[in-house]
Steps between C-alpha positions, in 0.01 A plus 500: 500500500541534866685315717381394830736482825551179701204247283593159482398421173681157446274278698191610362643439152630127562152402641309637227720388212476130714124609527474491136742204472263271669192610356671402142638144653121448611375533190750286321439199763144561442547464126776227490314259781186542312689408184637218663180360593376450134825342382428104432887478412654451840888638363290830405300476828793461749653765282228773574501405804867602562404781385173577691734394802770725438295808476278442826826470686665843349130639567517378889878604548374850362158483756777451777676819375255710469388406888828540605537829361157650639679388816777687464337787399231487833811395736731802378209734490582638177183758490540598127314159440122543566495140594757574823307850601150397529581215683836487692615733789819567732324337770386195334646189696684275263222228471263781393765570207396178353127513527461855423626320104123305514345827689445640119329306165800481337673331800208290543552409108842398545453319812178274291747457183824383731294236700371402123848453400546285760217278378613526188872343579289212717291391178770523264689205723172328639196541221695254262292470164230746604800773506441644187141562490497568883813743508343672190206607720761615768720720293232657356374607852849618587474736140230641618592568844795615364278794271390595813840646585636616195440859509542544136318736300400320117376846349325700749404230708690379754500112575557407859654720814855490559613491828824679351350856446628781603338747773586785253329381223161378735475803666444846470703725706676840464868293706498305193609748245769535740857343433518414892137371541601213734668687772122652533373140558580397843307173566273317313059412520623195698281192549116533644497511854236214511736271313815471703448172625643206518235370319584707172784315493390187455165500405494666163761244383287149625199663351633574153684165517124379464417705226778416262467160588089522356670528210653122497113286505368706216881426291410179506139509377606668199823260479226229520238634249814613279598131506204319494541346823191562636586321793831450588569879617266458809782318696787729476291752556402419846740557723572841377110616534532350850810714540276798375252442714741496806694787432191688419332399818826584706538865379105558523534372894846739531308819355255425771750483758639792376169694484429424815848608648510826287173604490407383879096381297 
C-alpha cells in the first residue's frame, strides 16, 4: 500500500468517527425520548428521560466537533480533503474561511443540524412536560440530518456525503498515483467570486436558523396528537412559529440585499 507524503490524515478521521458518533446519539435520543413519552410510571419516565438527555448532549458536543474540525481543515488548507480544495484558497480572507464551511451541502447540513442542537438544549430546559414527545420529533430531525453527512457506504450504496473525503479518492488524476501528489497542488478551487461578501457571512446562518427552527411548531402537533391534548400544544407553540416567521422573513430580506449588491439587478 502506498504511502502518501505530507496528508494530514488525523483530522479527517476524528470528525468522521464524531460524524458517526452523533448520528448514533441521535438515534438513541430519538428512541429513548419517544420511550419516555409512553411511560405512565413517572420513576421509569424521568429515567428515559436521563437517558434521552444524555445522548442529545454527547450528540451536540460531537455536532460541535465535527464543525470545529471542518474548520480546521478549511483554515490550514489541508488540500488532501476535497472539502478544503473545492472551496478554500491562499487568498481567502479569514471571514471567508468560515463561510466557505456553509458554501458546500454538507456545510450547509452541519450548519442546519448545529442551530437544531441549539433548539434542542432550549426545549429540553423550557418545553417542561411536552419534552418528551416534542424532543422526540427533534432528535429524529437531527438523525436524519445527520444521514445526510455520513458518507458511509451500507453495501454498495453509500448513505450521505462526507465532508471528510479525500481528493485522491474523488478524483481522477495521474499526480495521485504519485507518493508526493500534494507538492503538485498549489492552491485550492477557492470560494465563488460572487459569494465573497459580507453577506455570506451572515446570511446563510439567520436563514437556516429559520429552517431548523420550522421544525419546533410541527414537534408540538405531534406531541399534542401523541398526547391527546388536542389543545393545549397551540400555546407553546406560538412564540416559536412567530420566531420562524421572523427569522425567515429576515434572511429572505438579507438575500435580497445581497442580490442586489452582488448581482447589481
Amino acid at each position: 500500500m502506498m504511502k502518501f507524503e505530507g496528508e494530514h490524515l488525523f483530522p479527517g478521521q476524528l470528525g468522521h468517527f464524531f460524524v458517526i458518533l452523533s448520528f448514533i446519539a441521535a438515534l438513541i435520543a430519538t428512541i429513548s425520548f419517544f420511550t419516555a413519552s409512553r411511560q405512565q410510571d413517572p420513576l421509569q419516565k424521568q429515567s428515559w428521560l436521563r437517558f434521552a438527555r444524555m445522548a442529545f448532549f454527547i450528540q451536540v458536543i460531537g455536532v460541535i466537533i465535527v464543525f470545529s474540525t471542518i474548520f480546521y481543515i478549511c483554515s490550514h488548507h489541508y488540500y488532501e480533503y476535497m472539502y478544503a480544495y473545492k472551496h478554500t484558497s491562499q487568498e481567502l480572507e479569514y471571514k471567508y474561511l468560515l463561510a466557505c464551511i456553509w458554501e458546500g451541502q454538507e456545510g450547509s447540513f452541519l450548519l442546519w443540524t448545529i442551530w437544531q442542537s441549539v433548539i434542542g438544549i432550549i426545549l429540553i430546559f423550557k418545553s417542561k412536560e411536552w419534552e418528551a414527545p416534542v424532543m422526540s420529533v427533534i432528535s429524529l430531525a437531527q438523525f436524519f440530518l445527520l444521514m445526510m453527512i455520513l458518507g458511509i457506504y451500507f453495501f454498495d450504496i453509500r448513505i450521505g456525503n462526507s465532508p471528510f473525503t479525500l481528493t485522491r479518492n474523488e478524483i481522477a488524476g495521474p499526480i495521485f498515483s504519485q507518493p508526493n501528489y500534494l507538492s503538485f497542488i498549489k492552491d485550492g478551487i477557492g470560494l465563488n467570486v460572487l459569494l465573497r461578501n459580507y453577506w455570506m457571512v451572515i446570511h446563510p446562518p439567520v436563514l437556516f436558523l429559520g429552517f431548523a427552527s420550522t421544525v419546533v411548531p410541527f414537534a408540538y402537533a405531534y406531541a399534542g396528537l401523541q398526547t391527546k391534548r388536542y389543545g393545549d400544544w397551540i400555546k407553546p407553540l406560538l412564540p416559536w412559529a412567530l420566531m420562524s416567521a421572523t427569522v425567515l422573513g429576515v434572511g429572505i430580506m438579507m438575500g435580497g440585499k445581497w442580490a442586489y449588491e452582488s448581482l447589481n439587478f
